[in-house]
KEDO-911599 format. One record per atom (N, C-alpha, C, O): residue number from 1; residue in three letters; atom name; y, z, x. Coordinates in Angstrom, 1 decimal, padded with zeros to 4 digits. Layout:
REM KEDO-911599
seq=NUM	type=ALA	atom=CA	v=Y	w=Z	u=X
...
***
This chain:
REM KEDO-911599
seq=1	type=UNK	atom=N	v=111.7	w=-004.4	u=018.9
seq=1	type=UNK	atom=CA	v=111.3	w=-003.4	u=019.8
seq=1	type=UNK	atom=C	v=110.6	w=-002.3	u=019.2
seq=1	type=UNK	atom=O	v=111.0	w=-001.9	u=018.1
seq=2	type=UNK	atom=N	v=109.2	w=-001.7	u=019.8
seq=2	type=UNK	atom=CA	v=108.9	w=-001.0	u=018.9
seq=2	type=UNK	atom=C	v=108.4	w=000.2	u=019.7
seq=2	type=UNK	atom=O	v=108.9	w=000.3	u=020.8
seq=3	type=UNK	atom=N	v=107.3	w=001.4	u=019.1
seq=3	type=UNK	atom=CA	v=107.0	w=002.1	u=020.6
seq=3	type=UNK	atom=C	v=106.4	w=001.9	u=021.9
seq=3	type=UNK	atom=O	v=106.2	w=002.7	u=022.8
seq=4	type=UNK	atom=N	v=106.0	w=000.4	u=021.8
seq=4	type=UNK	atom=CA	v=105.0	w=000.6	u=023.1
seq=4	type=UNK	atom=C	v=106.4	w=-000.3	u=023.9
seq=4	type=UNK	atom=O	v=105.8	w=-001.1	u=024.6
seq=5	type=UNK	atom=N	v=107.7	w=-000.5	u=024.1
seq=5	type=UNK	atom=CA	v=108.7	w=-000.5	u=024.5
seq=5	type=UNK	atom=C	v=109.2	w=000.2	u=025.1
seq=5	type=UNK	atom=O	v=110.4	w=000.1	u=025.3
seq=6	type=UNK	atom=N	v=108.6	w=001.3	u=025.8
seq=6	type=UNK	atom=CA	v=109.0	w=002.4	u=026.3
seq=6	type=UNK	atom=C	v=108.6	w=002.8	u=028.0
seq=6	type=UNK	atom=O	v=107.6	w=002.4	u=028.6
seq=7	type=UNK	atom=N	v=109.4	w=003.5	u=028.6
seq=7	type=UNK	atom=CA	v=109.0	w=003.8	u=030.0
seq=7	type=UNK	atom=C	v=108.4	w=005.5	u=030.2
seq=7	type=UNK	atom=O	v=109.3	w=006.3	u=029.8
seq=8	type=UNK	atom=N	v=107.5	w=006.0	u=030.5
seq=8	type=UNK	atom=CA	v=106.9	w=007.1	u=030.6
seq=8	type=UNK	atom=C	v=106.7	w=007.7	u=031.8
seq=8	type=UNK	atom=O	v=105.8	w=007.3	u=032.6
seq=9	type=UNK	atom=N	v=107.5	w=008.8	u=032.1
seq=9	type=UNK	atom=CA	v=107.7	w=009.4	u=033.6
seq=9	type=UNK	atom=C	v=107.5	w=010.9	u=033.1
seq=9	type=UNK	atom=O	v=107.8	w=011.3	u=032.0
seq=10	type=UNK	atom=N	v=106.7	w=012.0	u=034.7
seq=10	type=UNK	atom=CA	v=106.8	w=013.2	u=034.4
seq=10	type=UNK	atom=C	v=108.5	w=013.5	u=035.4
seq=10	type=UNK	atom=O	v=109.4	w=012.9	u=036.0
seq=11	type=UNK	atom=N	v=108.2	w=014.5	u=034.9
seq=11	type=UNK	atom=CA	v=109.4	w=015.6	u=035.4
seq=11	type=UNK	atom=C	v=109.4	w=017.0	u=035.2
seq=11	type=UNK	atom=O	v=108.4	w=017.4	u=034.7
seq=12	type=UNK	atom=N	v=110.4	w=017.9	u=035.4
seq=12	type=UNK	atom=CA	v=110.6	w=019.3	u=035.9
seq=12	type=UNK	atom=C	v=111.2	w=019.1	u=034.9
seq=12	type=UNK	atom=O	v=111.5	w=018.0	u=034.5
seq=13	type=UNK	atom=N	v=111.8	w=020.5	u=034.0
seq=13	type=UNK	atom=CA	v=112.8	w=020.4	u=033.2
seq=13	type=UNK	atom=C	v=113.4	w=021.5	u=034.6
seq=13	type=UNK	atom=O	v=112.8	w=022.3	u=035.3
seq=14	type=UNK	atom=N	v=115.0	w=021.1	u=034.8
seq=14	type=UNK	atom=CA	v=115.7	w=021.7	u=035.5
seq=14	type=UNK	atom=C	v=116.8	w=022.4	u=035.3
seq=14	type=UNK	atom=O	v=117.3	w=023.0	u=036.2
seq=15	type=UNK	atom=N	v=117.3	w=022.7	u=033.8
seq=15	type=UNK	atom=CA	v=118.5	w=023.5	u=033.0
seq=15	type=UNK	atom=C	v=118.3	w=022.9	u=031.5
seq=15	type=UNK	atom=O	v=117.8	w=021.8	u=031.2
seq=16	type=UNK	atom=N	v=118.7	w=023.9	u=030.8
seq=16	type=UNK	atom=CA	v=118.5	w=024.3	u=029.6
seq=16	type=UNK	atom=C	v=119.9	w=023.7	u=028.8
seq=16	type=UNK	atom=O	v=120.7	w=024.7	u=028.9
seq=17	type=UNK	atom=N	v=120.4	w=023.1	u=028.4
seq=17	type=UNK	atom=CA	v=121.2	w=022.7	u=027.7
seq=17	type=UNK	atom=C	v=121.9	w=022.9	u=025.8
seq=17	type=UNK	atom=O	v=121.2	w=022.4	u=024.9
seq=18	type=UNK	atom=N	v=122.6	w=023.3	u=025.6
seq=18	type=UNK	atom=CA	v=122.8	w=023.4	u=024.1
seq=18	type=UNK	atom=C	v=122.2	w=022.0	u=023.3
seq=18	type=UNK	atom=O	v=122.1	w=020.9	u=023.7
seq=19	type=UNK	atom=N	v=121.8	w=022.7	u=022.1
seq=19	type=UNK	atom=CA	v=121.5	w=021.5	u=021.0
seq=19	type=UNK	atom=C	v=119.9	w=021.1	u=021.2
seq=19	type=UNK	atom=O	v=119.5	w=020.1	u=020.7
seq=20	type=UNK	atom=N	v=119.3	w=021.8	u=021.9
seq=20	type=UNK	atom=CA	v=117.6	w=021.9	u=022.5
seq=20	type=UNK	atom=C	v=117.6	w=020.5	u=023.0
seq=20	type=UNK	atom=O	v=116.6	w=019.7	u=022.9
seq=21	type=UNK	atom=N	v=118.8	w=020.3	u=023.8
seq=21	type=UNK	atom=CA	v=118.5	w=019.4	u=025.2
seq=21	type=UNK	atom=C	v=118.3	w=019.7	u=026.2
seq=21	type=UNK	atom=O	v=118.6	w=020.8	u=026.4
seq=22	type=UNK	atom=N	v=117.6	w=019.0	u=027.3
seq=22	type=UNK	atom=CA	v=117.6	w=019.7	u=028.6
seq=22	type=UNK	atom=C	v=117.8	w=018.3	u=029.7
seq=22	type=UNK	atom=O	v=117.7	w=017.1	u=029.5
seq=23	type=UNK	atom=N	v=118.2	w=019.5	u=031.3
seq=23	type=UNK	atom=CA	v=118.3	w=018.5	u=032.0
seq=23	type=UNK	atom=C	v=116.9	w=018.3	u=032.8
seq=23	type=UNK	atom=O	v=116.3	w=019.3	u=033.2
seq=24	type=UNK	atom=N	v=116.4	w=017.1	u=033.0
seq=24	type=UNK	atom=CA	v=115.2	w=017.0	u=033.3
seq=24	type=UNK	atom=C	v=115.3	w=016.4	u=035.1
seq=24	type=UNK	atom=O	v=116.4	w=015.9	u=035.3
seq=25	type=UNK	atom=N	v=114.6	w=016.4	u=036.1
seq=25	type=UNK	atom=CA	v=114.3	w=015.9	u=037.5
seq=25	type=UNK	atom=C	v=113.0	w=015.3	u=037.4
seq=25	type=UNK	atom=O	v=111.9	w=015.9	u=037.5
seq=26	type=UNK	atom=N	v=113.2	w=013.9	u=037.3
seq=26	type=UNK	atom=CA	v=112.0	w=012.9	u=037.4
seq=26	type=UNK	atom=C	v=111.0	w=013.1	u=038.5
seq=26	type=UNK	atom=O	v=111.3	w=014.0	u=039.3
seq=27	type=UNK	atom=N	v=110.0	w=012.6	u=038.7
seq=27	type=UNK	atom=CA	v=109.6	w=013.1	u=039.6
seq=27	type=UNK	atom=C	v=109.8	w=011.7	u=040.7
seq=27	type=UNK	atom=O	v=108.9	w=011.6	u=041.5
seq=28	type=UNK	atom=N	v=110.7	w=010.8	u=040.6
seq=28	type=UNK	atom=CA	v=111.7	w=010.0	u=041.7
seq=28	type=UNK	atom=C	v=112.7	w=010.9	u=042.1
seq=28	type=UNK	atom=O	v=113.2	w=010.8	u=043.3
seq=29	type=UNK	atom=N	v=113.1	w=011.7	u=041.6
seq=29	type=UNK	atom=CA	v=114.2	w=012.8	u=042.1
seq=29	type=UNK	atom=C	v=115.0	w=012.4	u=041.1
seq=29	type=UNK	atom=O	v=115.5	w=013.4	u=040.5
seq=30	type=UNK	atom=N	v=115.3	w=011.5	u=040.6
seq=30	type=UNK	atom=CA	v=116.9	w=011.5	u=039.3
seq=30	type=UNK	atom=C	v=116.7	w=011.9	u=038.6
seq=30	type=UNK	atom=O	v=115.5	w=011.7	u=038.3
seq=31	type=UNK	atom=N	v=117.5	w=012.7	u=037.8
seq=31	type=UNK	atom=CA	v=118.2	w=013.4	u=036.7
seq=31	type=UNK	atom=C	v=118.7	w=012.9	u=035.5
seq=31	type=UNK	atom=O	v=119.8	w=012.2	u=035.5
seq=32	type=UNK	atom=N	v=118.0	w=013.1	u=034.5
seq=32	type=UNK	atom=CA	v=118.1	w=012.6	u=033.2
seq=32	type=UNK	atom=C	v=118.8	w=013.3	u=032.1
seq=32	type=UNK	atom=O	v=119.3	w=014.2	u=032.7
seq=33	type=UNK	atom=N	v=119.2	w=013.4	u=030.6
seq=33	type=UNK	atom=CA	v=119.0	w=014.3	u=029.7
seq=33	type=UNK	atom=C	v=118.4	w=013.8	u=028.5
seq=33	type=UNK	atom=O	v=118.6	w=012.9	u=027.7
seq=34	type=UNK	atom=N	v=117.5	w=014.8	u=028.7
seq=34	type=UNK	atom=CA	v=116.2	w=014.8	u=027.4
seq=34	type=UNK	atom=C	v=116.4	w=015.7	u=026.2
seq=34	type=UNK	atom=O	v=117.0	w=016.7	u=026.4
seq=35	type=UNK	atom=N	v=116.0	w=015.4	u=024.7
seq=35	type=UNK	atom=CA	v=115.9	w=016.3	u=023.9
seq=35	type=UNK	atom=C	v=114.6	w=016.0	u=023.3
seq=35	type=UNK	atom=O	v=114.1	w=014.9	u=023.6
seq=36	type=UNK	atom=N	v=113.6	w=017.1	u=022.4
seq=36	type=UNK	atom=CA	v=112.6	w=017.7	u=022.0
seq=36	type=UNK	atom=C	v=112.1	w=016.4	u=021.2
seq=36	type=UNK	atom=O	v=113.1	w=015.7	u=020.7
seq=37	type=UNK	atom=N	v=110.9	w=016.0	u=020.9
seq=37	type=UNK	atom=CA	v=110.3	w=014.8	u=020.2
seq=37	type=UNK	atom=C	v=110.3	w=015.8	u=018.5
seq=37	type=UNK	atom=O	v=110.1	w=017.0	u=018.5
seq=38	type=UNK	atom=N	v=110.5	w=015.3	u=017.7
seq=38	type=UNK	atom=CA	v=109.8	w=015.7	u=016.5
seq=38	type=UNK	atom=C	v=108.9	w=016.6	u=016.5
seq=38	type=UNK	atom=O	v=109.3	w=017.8	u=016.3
seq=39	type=UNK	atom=N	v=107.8	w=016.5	u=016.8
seq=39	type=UNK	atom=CA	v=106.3	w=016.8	u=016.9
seq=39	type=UNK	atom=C	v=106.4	w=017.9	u=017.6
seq=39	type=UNK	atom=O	v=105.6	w=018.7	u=017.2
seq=40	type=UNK	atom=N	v=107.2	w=018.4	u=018.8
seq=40	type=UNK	atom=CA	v=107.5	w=019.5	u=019.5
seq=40	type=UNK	atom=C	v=108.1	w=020.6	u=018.8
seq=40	type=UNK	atom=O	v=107.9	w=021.8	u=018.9
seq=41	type=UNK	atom=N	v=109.0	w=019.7	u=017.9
seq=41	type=UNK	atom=CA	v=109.9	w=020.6	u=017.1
seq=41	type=UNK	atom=C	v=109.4	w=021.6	u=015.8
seq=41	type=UNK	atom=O	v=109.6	w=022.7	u=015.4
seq=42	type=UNK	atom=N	v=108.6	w=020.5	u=015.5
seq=42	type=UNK	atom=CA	v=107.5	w=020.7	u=014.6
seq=42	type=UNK	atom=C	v=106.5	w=022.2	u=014.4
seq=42	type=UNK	atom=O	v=106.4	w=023.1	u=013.6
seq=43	type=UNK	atom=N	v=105.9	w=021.8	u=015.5
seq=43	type=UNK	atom=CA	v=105.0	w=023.0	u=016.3
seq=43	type=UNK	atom=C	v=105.6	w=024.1	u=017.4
seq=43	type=UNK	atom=O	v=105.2	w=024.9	u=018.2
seq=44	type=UNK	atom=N	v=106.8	w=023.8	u=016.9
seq=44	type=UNK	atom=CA	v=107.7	w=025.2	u=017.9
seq=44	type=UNK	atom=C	v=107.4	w=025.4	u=018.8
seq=44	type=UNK	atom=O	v=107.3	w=026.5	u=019.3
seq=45	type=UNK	atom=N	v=106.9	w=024.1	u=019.7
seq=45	type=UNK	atom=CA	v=106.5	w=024.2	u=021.3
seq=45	type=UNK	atom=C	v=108.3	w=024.4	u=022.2
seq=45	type=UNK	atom=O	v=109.3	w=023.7	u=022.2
seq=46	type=UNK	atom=N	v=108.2	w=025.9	u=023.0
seq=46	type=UNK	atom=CA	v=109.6	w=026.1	u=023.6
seq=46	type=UNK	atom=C	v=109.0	w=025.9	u=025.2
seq=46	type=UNK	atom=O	v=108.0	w=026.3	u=025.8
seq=47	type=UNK	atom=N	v=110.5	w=025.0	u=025.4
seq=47	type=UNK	atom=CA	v=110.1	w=025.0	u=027.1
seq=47	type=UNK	atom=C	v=111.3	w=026.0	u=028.1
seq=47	type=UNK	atom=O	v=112.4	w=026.4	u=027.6
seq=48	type=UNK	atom=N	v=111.0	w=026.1	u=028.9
seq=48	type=UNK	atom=CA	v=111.8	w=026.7	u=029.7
seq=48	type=UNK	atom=C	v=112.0	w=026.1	u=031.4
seq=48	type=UNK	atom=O	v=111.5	w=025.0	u=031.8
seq=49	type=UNK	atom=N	v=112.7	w=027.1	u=032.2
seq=49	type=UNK	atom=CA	v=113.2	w=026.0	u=033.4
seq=49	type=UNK	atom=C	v=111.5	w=026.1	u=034.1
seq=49	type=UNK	atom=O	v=110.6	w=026.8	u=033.7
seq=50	type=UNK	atom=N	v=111.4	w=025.0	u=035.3
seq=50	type=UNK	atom=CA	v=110.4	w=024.8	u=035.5
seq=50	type=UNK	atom=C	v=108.9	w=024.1	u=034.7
seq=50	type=UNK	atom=O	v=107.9	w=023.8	u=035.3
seq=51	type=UNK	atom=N	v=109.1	w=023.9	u=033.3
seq=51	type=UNK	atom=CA	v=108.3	w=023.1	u=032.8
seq=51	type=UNK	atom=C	v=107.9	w=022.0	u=033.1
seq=51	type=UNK	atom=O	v=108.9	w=021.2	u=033.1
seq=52	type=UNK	atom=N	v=106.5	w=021.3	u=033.4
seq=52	type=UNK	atom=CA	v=106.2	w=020.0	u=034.1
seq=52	type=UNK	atom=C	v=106.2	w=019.3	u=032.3
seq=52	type=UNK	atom=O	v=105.4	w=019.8	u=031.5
seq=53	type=UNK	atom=N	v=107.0	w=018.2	u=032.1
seq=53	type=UNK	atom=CA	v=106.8	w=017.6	u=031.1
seq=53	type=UNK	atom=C	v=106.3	w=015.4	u=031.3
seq=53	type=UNK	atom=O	v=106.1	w=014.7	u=032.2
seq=54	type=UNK	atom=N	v=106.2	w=015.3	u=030.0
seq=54	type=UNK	atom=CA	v=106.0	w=014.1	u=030.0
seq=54	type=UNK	atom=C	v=107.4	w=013.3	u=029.4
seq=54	type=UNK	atom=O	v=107.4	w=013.9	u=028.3
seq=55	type=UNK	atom=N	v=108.2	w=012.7	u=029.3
seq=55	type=UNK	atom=CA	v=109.8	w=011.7	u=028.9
seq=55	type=UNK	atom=C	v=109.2	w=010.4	u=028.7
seq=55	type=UNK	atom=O	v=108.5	w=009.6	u=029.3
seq=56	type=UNK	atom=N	v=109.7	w=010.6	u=027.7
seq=56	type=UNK	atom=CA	v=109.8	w=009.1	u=026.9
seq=56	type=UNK	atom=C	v=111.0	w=008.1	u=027.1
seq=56	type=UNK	atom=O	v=111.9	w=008.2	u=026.2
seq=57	type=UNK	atom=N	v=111.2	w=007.2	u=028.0
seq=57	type=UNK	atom=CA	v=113.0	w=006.2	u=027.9
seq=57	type=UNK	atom=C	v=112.9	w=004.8	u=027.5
seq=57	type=UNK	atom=O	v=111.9	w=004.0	u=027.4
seq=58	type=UNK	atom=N	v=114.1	w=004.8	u=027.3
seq=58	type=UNK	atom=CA	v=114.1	w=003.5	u=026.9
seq=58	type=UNK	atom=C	v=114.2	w=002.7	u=028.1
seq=58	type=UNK	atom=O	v=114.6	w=003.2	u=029.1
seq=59	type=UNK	atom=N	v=113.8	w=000.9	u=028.0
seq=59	type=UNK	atom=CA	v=113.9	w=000.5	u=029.3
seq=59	type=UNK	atom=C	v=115.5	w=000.3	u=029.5
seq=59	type=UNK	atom=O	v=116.0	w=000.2	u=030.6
seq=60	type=UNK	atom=N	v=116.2	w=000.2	u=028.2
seq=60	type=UNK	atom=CA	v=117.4	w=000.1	u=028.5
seq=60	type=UNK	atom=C	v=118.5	w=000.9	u=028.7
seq=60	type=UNK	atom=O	v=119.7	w=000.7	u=028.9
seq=61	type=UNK	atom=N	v=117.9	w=002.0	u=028.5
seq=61	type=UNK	atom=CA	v=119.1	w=003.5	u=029.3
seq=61	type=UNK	atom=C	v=118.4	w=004.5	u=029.7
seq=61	type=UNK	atom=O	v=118.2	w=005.4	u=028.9
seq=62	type=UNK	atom=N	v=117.8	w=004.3	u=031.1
seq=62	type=UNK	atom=CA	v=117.2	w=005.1	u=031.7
seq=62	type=UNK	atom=C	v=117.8	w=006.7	u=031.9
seq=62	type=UNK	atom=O	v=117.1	w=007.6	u=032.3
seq=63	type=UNK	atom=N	v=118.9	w=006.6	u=031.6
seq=63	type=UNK	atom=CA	v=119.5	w=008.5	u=031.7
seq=63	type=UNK	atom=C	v=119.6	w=009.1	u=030.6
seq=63	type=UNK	atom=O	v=120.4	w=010.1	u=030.5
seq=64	type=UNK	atom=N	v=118.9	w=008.7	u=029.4
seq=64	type=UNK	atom=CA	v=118.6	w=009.5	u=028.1
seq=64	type=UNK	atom=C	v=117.1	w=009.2	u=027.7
seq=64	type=UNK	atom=O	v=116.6	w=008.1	u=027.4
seq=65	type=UNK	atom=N	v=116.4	w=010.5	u=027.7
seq=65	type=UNK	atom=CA	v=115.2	w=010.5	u=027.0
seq=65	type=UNK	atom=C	v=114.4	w=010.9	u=026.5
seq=65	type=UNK	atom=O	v=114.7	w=012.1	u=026.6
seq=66	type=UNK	atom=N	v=113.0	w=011.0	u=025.5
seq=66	type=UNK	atom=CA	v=112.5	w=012.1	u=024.7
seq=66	type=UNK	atom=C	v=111.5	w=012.8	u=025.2
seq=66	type=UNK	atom=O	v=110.6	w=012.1	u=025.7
seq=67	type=UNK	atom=N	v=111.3	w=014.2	u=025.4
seq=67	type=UNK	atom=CA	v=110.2	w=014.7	u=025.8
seq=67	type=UNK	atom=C	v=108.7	w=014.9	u=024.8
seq=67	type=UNK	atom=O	v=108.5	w=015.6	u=023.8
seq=68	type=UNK	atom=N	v=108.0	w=014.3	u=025.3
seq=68	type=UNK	atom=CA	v=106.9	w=014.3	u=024.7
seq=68	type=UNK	atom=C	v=105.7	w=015.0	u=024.4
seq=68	type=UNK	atom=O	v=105.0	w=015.0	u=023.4
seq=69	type=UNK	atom=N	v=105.7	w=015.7	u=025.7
seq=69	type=UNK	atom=CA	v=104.4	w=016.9	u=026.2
seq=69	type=UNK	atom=C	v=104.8	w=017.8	u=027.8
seq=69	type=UNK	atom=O	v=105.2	w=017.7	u=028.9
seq=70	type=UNK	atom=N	v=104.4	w=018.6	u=026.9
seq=70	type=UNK	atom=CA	v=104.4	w=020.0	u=028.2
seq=70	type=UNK	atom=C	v=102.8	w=019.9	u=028.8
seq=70	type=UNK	atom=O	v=101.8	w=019.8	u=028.2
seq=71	type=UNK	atom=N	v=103.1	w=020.0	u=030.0
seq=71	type=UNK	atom=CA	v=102.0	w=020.5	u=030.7
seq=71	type=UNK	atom=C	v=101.6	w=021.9	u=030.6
seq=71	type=UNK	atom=O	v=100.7	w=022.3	u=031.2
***
């Protein structure tokens, strides 16, 4: 399995979570929890509630996933 293995959905971030997780609202309506990609972390990109992001999941556990880009 490698990266192109992956499902890519926007969403809202919806709450702020400890450990720079958050809860995210797909834009299906379900609710995920996401934490920061590398590259986010990297460049000290900070999100807050209402952020339109881009999630990275796996096809096989759709309620954990990585955020990849802020709008």
């Amino acid at each position: 399995m490698g990266k192109q293995d992956t499902v890519e959905m926007k969403g809202v971030v919806d709450e702020l979570l400890p450990g720079t997780t958050f809860r995210i609202q797909l834009e299906t309506g379900a609710f995920i929890i996401a934490h920061l990609s590398g590259k986010m972390r990297m460049h000290q990109i900070r999100l807050t509630v209402g952020d339109e992001v881009k999630v990275e999941m796996s096809p096989y556990d759709l309620t954990k996933g990585r955020i990849i880009y802020r709008f």
